[in-house]
Every structure is written in structure tokens, then in C-alpha cells.
GURO-833105 format. One record per residue (C-alpha): residue in one letter; y, x, z. Coordinates in steps of 0.5 Angstrom, whole numbers, plus 500, padded with zeros to 3 digits. Example, Ala and Ser with C-alpha at 12.3 -4.5 7.8 and 13.67 -1.06 7.14 Angstrom:
<nodes>
A491525516/S498527514/
</nodes>
This chain:
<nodes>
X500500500/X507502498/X511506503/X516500503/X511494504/X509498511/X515499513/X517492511/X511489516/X513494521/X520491522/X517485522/X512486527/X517490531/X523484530/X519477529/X522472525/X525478520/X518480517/X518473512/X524476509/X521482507/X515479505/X518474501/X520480496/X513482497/X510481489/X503475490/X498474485/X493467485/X487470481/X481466479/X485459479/X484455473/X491455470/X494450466/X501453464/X503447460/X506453455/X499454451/X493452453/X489452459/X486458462/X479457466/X479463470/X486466470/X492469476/X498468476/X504472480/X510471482/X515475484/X523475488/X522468486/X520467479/X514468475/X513476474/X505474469/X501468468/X494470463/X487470464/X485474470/X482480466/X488481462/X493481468/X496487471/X497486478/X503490481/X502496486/X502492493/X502484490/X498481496/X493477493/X490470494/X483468491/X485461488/X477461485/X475454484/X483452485/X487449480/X494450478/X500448474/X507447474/X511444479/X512436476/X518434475/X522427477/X526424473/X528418476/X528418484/X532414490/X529419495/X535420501/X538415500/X541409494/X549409496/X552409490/X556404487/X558398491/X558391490/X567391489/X566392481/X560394476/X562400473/X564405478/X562413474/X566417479/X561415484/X557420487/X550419489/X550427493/X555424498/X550419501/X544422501/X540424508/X536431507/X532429513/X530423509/X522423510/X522420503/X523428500/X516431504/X513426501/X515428494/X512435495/X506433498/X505430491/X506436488/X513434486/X518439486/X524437482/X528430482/X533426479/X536422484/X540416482/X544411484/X541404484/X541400478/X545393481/X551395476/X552397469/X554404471/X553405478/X555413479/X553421478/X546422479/X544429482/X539434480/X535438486/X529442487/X525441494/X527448498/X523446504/X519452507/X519456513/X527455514/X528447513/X535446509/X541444514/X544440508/X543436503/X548442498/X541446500/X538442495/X543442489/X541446483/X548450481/X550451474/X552457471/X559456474/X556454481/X558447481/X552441482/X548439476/X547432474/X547426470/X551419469/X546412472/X547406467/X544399468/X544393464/X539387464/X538382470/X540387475/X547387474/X549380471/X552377478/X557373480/X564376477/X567382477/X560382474/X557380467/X554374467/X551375460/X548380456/X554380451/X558380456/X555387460/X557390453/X563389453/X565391459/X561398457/X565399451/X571397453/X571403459/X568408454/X574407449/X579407456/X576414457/X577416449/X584415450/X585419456/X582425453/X586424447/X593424452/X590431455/X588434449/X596432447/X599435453/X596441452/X596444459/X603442460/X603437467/X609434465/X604430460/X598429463/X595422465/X594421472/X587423475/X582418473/X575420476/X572414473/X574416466/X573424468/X565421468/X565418461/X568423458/X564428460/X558423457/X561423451/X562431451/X555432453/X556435459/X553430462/X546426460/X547419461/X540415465/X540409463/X536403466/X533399461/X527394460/X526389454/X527391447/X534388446/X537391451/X533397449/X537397442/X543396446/X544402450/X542406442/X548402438/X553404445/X550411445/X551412438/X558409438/X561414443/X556420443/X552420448/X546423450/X542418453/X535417456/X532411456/X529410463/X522405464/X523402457/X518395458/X518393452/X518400449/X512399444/X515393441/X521397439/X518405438/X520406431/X527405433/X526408439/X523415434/X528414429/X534415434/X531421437/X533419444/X527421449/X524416454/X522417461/X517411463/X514408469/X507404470/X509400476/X505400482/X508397487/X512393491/X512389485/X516388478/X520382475/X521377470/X525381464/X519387465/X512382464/X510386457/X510392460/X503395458/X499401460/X500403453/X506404452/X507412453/X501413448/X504408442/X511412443/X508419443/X504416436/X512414434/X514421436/X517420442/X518425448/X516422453/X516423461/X514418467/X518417473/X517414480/X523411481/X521411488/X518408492/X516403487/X511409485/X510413491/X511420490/X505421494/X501418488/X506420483/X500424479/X496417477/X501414472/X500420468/X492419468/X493411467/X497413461/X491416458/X487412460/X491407455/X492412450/X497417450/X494425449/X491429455/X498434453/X503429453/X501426459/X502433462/X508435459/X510428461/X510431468/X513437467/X517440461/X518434458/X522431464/X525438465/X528437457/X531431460/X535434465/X537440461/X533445466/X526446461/X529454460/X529454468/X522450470/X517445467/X512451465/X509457467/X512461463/X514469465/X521469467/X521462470/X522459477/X516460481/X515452482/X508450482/X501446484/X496448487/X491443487/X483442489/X482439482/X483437476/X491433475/X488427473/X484426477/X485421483/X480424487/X485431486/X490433492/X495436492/X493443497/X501447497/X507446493/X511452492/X519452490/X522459487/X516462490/X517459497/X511455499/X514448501/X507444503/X501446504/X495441507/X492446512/X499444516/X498438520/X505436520/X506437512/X498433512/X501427517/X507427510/X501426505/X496422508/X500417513/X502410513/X510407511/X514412514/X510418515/X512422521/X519419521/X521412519/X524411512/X527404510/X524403503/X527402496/X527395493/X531394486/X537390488/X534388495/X540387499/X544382496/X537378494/X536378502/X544376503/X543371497/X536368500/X540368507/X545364504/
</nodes>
């Protein structure tokens, strides 16, 4: 062993609590797993190492050189694949826009969300490392999504901040949330009809043109600028791209309607649940828009969501649609998130697309595929390691590891109570129910 690793060991035994700092930098190789990398086909018997947080080398075991000093883990038996990502979560908390109007952009989902929240022990117990956290979809644009990886291991994060993935330029990543269908047609200011819900899109996105025009023209001078509008900063950064609309949508004419708004004012979109998807693939395929779909589960659908079908991933993959799966949380627990993948092979879609459906697909979504999605050398270390095959229901999740961190392991019984307990496993948790709280008022009243 290198005259550093012994050092480093040293210090640790003779400092306790400095040793894991030291052993963090210390390179990890998995040998003899069965490998699905997602980037190539599956390796049967293959090593992986990380290193300061990233993969260092991935290939078949005798064909990976393990560094001088690597502590190396026999993963014999063991599979293991990218970290799975979450395209769409209400995992710690669902406070974003309220009930005073139905478009609220400026909203930001990053100031109400509890990193406490149970709701993200369980996710990585599934083997869940990225997210998407949304806002809810009671409204036609219900605020700023955020991307986050789950950077739970020896030190819990102190703050949700600790959660964020950062830009180039250091600031939060994440999208815009937009709804239409039942859910945000209310009693005014909301729409009451579908026609309506449109309009009241398009007549925002046309304002925030406008007032990207009058900053272009003021060309810096702050005597000419427009009043800050944090509402029409939002759209515009949709309409420049800098931000990937996630829209909520479910029957195949509002399908169609979210495309024609994309089209008409340039942002990228990604349709979220897509129902009635199959009726409307080729359209779908055609407009090049990717889709990120749910299988429900539980606690329950609705009206507008009757012609879901287990197939509809497979027909929109045949269409040439890049498909991802979400869990929407708790609709799908993310505990069981591995399932919706396996049913959509049952109904037809191919074994790779339902991987990629986990992994890079939804990474391609959030704009993240060069960072996660794949074990790909270079990337960050995020990854499963499960006692069987993805697929299988009868597969668990035995640690997840996020940047080379190990955030769950099952051997743990506090992270086993996450991953095998009942509601509110370990600490309480209210769940996510689509549009609950005025359905309750409502029932009430």
C-alpha cells in the first residue's frame, strides 16, 4: 500500500472522524458484478471503479487495470447499474404556487422543500439518485422545478441547498412546471374550460416576449429597462431555453395543445404522464418532443387518465419517442420505482429503452446526460448495486451510492427501516395527493 493510503489510515485511527476524509480520495474498485453500464451492452462479469467522486474505469474484469491501493470490493453475484433518475418527484414538500391565480412562474419549489423529509430516504432506498422536484399541477404554471442529487452518507445534509446540482455559473438548475387538463380548471381567476386554459398561457408568454423585447432595446441603459417581473423572467428563460418546460398532461387533445404553445413560442418541453399518448405517437414523434411517462399505481387515477394503457411506452418508443418513467411520488412510491419499467416490458416496450427509461433518457431530459444517466468514465459515481436483475420484483436495492458516496446501504437498520417500512417510514410524512387540499375543502364545504 502507498505510503499515502497508510498515512492517511494512521491519521484517521489516531483522529477519529478525519479517516473517512482521507479514505474518500482513496480509489474503489467493484470486481466480478454483472455490469449494465447502459452506454454498451451488459457486462456478465466486469469491475467498476470510482474515484474522487467520478467513474475512474468500467469494462470487463480482466480488462480493468485496478489503480495501486484501490480497496477493492468482491461484487460476485451483485448487479450494477447507473444511479436511476427521477424525472418527476413531490418528494419534500409540494408548496409552490397558491391558490390566489393560475399562472405563478416566479414561483420557486427550492424555497419550501424540508431535506428532513423521509420522503428522500426512500427514494434512495429505491435506488433513486437524481430528482426532479415539481411543484403541483392544480395550476397552468405552477413555478420553478428543481434538479437535485441525493447526497446522503456519513454526514446528513444540513440544508436543502446541499441538494442542488449547480450550473456552470453556480446557480440551482431547473425547469419550469406547467399543467393543463382537469386539474387547473377551477372557479376564476382560474380557467373553467380547456379553451380558455390556453389562452391564459398564451396571453403570458406574448407579455414576457414583450418585455424581453424592451430590455433588448434598453441595451443596458437602466433608465430604459422594464420593472423587474420575476413571473416573465421565468418565461423567458423557457422561450430562450435555458429552461425545460415539464408539462403535465394526459388526454390527447391536450396532448396536442401543450405541442402547438411549444411550437409557437420555442420552448423546450417534455410531456409528463402522456394518458392518452399511444392515440397521438406519431404526432408526438413528429414534433420531436421527448416524453416522461407514469404506469399509475396508487392512490388512484382520474377521469381524463381512463385510456392509460401499460403499452403506451412501447407504442411511443416504436414511434421513435424517447421515453423516460417517472414516479410522481407518491403516486408511484419511489421505493417500487424499478417496477414501472418492468411492466412496460411486459406491455411492450424493449428491455433497453426501459433501462434507458431509468437512467439516460431522464438524465437527456434535465439536460444532465453529460454528468449521470450512464457509467461512463468521467461521470459522476452514481450507482446501484442490487442482488439481482432491475427488472425483477423480486430485486432489492442493497446500497446506492451518490459521487462515490454510499448513501444507503440495506446491511444498515435505520436505511432497511427506509426501504421496508410501512407509511411514513422512520418518521412521519403527509403523502402527495394531486389537487388534495381543495378536493378536501371542497368535500368539506
Amino acid at each position: 500500500m502507498p505510503n499515502f493510503y497508510r498515512f492517511a489510515l494512521l491519521l484517521g485511527a489516531l483522529l477519529p472522524g478525519t479517516c473517512h476524509l482521507y479514505a474518500a480520495d482513496v480509489p474503489t474498485a467493484f470486481v466480478g458484478a454483472k455490469i449494465i453500464p447502459i452506454a454498451g451492452g451488459e457486462i456478465p462479469a466486469g469491475t467498476l471503479v470510482i474515484a474522487d467522486g467520478k467513474i475512474a474505469a468500467v469494462g470487463p474484469t480482466d480488462a480493468v487495470k485496478i489503480p495501486d491501493g484501490a480497496r477493492q470490493v468482491d461484487a460476485k453475484g451483485r448487479v450494477i447499474m447507473p444511479g436511476i433518475v427521477c424525472t418527476h418527484s413531490h418528494i419534500g414538500g409540494i408548496g409552490g404556487a397558491d391558490g390566489s391565480g393560475p399562472i405563478q412562474p416566479g414561483v420557486r419549489i427550492l424555497d419550501s422543500l424540508n431535506v428532513r423529509d423521509s420522503g428522500f430516504k426512500r427514494a434512495l432506498a429505491g435506488g433513486l439518485t437524481t430528482l426532479n422536484i415539481m411543484p403541483g399541477s392544480g395550476h397552468l404554471i405552477s413555478g420553478q422545478t428543481i434538479y437535485v442529487k441525493l447526497r446522503f452518507s456519513d454526514q446528513a445534509p444540513t440544508k436543502i441547498d446541499d441538494l442542488f446540482i449547480l450550473d456552470g455559473a453556480g446557480k440551482p438548475t431547473g425547469g419550469l412546471k406547467m399543467a393543463n387538463g382537469t386539474n387547473s380548471m377551477r372557479a376564476t381567476p382560474f380557467p373553467g374550460t380547456r379553451g380558455k386554459s390556453a389562452f391564459l398561457v398564451r396571453e403570458q408568454y406574448i407579455k414576457a416576449r414583450e418585455y424581453q423585447y424592451k430590455i433588448d432595446q434598453a441595451k443596458g441603459d437602466p433608465d430604459k429597462l422594464p420593472p423587474r417581473d420575476l413571473n416573465l423572467e421565468a418565461l423567458v428563460e423557457a422561450m430562450q431555453g435555458r429552461r425545460v418546460v415539464h408539462h403535465h398532461t394526459h388526454r390527447h387533445d391536450d396532448i396536442m395543445t401543450v405541442i402547438r404553445l411549444s411550437q409557437e413560442f420555442g420552448f423546450r418541453v417534455v410531456l409528463h404522464h402522456v394518458s392518452d399518448g399511444w392515440k397521438v405517437a406519431a404526432e408526438i414523434a413528429a414534433a420531436k418532443v421527448p416524453c416522461s411517462v407514469i404506469l399509475l399505481d396508487s392512490p388512484g387515477g382520474k377521469l381524463e387518465a381512463r385510456d392509460m394503457q401499460m403499452s403506451t411506452a412501447g407504442i411511443l418508443e416504436k414511434a421513435g419517442v424517447r421515453v423516460a418513467f417517472h414516479t410522481d411520488d407518491w403516486i408511484t412510491d419511489s421505493r417500487i420505482f424499478r417496477r414501472m419499467a418492468a411492466l412496460g416490458v411486459r406491455a411492450g416496450l424493449s428491455r433497453q429503452a426501459a433501462l434507458e427509461a431509468l437512467t439516460i433518457a431522464g438524465a437527456e431530459m434535465l439536460d444532465l446526460d453529460k454528468r449521470i444517466g450512464s457509467l461512463t468514465v468521467g461521470k459522476d459515481a452514481d450507482f446501484v448495486i442490487l442482488d439481482g436483475d432491475p427488472l425483477s420484483v423480486y430485486s432489492h436495492v442493497l446500497e446506492t451510492w451518490v459521487e462515490g458516496k454510499k448513501a444507503f446501504d440495506r446491511t444498515n437498520s435505520q436505511d432497511r427501516l427506509y426501504a421496508t417500512g410501512g407509511y411514513g417510514a422512520a418518521h412521519d410524512q403527509s403523502p402527495y395527493f394531486c389537487c388534495f387540499d381543495h378536493l378536501m375543502k371542497a368535500n368539506q364545504e
